[in-house]
N, C-alpha and C positions, 0 to 999 in steps of 0.2 A: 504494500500500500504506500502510497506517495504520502508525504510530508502533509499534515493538514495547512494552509497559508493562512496566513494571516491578510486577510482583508480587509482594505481601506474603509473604513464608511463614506468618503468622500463617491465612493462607485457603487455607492448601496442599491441607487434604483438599478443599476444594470444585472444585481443578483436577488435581488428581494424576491423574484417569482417563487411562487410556490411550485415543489414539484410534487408528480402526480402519487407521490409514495407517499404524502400526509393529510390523502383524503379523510374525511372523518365520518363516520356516520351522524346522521341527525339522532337527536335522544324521542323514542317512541316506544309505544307499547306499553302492556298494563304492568309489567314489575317498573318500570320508570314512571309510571303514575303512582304506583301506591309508593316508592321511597318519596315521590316528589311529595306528596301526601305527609305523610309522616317526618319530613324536614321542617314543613310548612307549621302542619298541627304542633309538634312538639318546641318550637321556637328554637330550632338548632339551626348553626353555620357549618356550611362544607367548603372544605378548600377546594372542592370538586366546582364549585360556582367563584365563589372567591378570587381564584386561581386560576379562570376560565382553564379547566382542564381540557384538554381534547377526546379523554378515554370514557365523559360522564355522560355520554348517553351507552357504550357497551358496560359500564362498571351499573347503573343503576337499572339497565335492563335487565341484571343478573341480579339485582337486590342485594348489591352494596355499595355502602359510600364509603367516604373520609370525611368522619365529625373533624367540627375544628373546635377546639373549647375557647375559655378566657375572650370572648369577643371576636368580633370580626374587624377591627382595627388595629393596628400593630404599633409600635411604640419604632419601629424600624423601619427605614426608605429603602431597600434594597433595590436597585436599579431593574430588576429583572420579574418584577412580584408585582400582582396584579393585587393584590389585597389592598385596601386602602391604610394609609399613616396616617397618624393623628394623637390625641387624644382618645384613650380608650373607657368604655362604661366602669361604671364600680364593679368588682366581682361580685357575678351570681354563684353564690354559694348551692344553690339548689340544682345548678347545670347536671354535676355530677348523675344525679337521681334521674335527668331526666333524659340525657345521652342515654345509660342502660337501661332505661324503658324501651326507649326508639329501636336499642339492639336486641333491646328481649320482643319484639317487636316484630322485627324483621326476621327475625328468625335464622340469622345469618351464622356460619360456623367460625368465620374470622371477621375478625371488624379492624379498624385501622381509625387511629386517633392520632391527629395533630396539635399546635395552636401556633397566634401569635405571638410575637415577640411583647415580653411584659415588663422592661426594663426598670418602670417606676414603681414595683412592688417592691419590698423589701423579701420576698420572697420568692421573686421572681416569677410569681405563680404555679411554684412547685407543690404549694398546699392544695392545691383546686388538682393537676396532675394527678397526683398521690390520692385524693379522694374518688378522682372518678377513676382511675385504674380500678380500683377495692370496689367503688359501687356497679361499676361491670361484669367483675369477675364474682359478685357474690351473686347477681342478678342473672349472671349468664355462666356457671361453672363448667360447662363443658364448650365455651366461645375461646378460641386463641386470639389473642392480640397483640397487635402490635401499635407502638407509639415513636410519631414521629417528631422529635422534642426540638427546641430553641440550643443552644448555648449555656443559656442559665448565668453569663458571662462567665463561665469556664468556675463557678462557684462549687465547691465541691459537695457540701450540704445540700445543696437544692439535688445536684444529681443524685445523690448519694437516697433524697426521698422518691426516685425512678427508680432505682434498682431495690430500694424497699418493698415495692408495691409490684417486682417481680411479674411486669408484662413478657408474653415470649419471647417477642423480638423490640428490639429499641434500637431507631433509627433516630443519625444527625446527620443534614445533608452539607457535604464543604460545596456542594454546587461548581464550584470552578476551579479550576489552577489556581497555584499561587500568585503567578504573576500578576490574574486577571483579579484577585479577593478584593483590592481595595474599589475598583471601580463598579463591581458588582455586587457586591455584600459590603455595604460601604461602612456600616458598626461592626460587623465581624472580620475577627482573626482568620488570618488557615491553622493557625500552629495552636491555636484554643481551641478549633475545634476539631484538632486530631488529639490532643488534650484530652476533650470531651469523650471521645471514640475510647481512647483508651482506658478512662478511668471505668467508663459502664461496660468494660469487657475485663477488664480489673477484678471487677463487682460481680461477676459471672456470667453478664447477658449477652445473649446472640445478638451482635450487633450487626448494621448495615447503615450505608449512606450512597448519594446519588449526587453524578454531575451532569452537568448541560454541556453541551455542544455544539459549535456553529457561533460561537463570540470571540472569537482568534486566538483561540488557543492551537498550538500545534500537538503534535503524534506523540515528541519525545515530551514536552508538558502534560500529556492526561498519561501517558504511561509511566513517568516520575511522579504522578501524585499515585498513581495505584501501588506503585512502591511502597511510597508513604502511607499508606492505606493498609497495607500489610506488614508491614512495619510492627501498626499500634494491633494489628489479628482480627481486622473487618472481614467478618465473613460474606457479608452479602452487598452486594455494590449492581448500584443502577446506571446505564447511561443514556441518554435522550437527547432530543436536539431539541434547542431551546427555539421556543417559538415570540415572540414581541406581543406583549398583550394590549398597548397601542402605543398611538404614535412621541408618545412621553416618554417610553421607556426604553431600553438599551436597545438598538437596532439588531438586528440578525448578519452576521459578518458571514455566514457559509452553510448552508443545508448540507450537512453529511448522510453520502451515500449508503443505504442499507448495507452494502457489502463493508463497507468500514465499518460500521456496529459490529457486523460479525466478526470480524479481522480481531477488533478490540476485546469481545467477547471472548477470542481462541487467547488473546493474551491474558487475561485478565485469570482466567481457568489455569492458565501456565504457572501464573502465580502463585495460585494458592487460595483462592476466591471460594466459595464454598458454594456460592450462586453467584452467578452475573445476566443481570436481564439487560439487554441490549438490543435499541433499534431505535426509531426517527419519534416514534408516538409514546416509548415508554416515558412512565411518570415513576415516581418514586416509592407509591402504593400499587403499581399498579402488576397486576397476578400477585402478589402479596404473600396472598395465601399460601403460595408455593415457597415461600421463602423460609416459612416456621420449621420445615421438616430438614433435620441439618441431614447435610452428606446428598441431597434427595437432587442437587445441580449437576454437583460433582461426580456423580454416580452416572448421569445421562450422557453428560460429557463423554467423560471416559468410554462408554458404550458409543457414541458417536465414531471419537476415535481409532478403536477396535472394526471398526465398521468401515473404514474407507480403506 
């Protein structure tokens, strides 16, 4: 595979076109009605809307989301993030209760919980976390979950109440190269939150995170942060091509070809990866559920490889 380039923005209308590999499906049918139902009724946020995902019409036609707790406002401008920044509401202390309704609800086998960034808590909103992990899992005991956490500003208490409350899997996304952190994640570290990685794999838990692609990062920078990624013993790593959710936000430098996902995916597996989901439309939750069973990537792989 050729070097990924680094792309001017100054030529961006000559690449900007969409290729026909990131078509989407529209979101239809009745399991996207009754989640849509059940978002609405229970006064919950999805990063699945939030986030304009591209995968929430096939994720809610299979009747699941990604709750987001602690508000739909984020205390953080991240060039790349579609959520709104601002000032955030007081904490609903009652959220907890009302996420594991929605999931005892849905009926779902794995659910997936994120939030935004809560900078101005003294707690970083690890109390609200910690409570709704435990009111899921008492409400839903045979549901797996996974959580996809903040930073916490690399606070070790706040994490330290994630790996108390012992979800399956616990995900941090570093989203970019290092080179590219500060223009893209403009309050976040790389190096806090490969920090983060390691303290909750420290701690015991399956960890995973997820970067974008197509904002001028090259070949030998996402394959040096997978290094770094194995490094701290990430087992499960997503890559996607970042999409622009408008015209505010970081432009799109280069749509990567599906076959360099795959390329990235055979490295990534070389590694040491326990799972790597890889392609133009993955999101960070997204097949999820496959990711809670360790060995269960690495086992396919391998059988791939045995096979050519």
């Amino acid at each position: 595979m050729q070097e990924l380039p680094v792309i001017s923005a100054v030529n961006q209308d000559a690449v900007i076109k969409k290729p026909n590999w990131l078509r989407v499906k529209l979101p239809i049918g009745e399991s996207y009605k009754h989640v849509r139902g059940l978002v609405d009724n229970h006064k919950l946020h999805t990063i699945c809307e939030s986030g304009n995902c591209p995968n929430m019409g096939e994720c809610w036609g299979e009747g699941t989301a990604t709750f987001m707790i602690l508000g739909n406002v984020c205390t953080r401008s991240c060039a790349f993030c579609a959520v709104a920044t601002g000032r955030p509401d007081p904490v609903d202390w009652d959220e907890p209760q009302r996420v594991a309704e929605a999931i005892h609800l849905m009926k779902v086998k794995h659910a997936v919980i994120t939030s935004v960034d809560r900078d101005e808590l003294k707690d970083g909103g690890s109390i609200i976390w910690y409570n709704t992990i435990k009111a899921v899992k008492a409400l839903n005991p045979t549901t797996t979950l996974e959580t996809l956490i903040p930073d916490f500003r690399g606070i070790q208490d706040q994490i330290q109440r994630i790996i108390d409350a012992a979800p399956e899997v616990v995900s941090h996304n570093m989203e970019t190269v290092e080179v590219n952190t500060r223009k893209v994640r403009i309050q976040a570290k790389y190096r806090r939150s490969l920090d983060v990685l390691r303290m909750l794999k420290e701690g015991g838990m399956r960890t995973k995170t997820g970067l974008m692609l197509g904002i001028g990062e090259s070949k030998e920078e996402i394959v040096e942060t997978m290094e770094h990624l194995r490094e701290v013993n990430v087992d499960v790593l997503t890559l996607g091509q970042y999409l622009q959710p408008t015209k505010k936000h970081l432009p799109v430098l280069r749509y990567v070809h599906p076959e360099e996902f795959a390329e990235l995916r055979e490295i990534g597996y070389q590694l040491g990866f326990d799972y790597v989901e890889s392609g133009p439309l993955v999101r960070s939750s997204y097949h999820s559920e496959k990711h809670v069973i360790e060995g269960h990537g690495r086992r396919a792989w391998l059988e791939e490889v045995i096979s050519r």
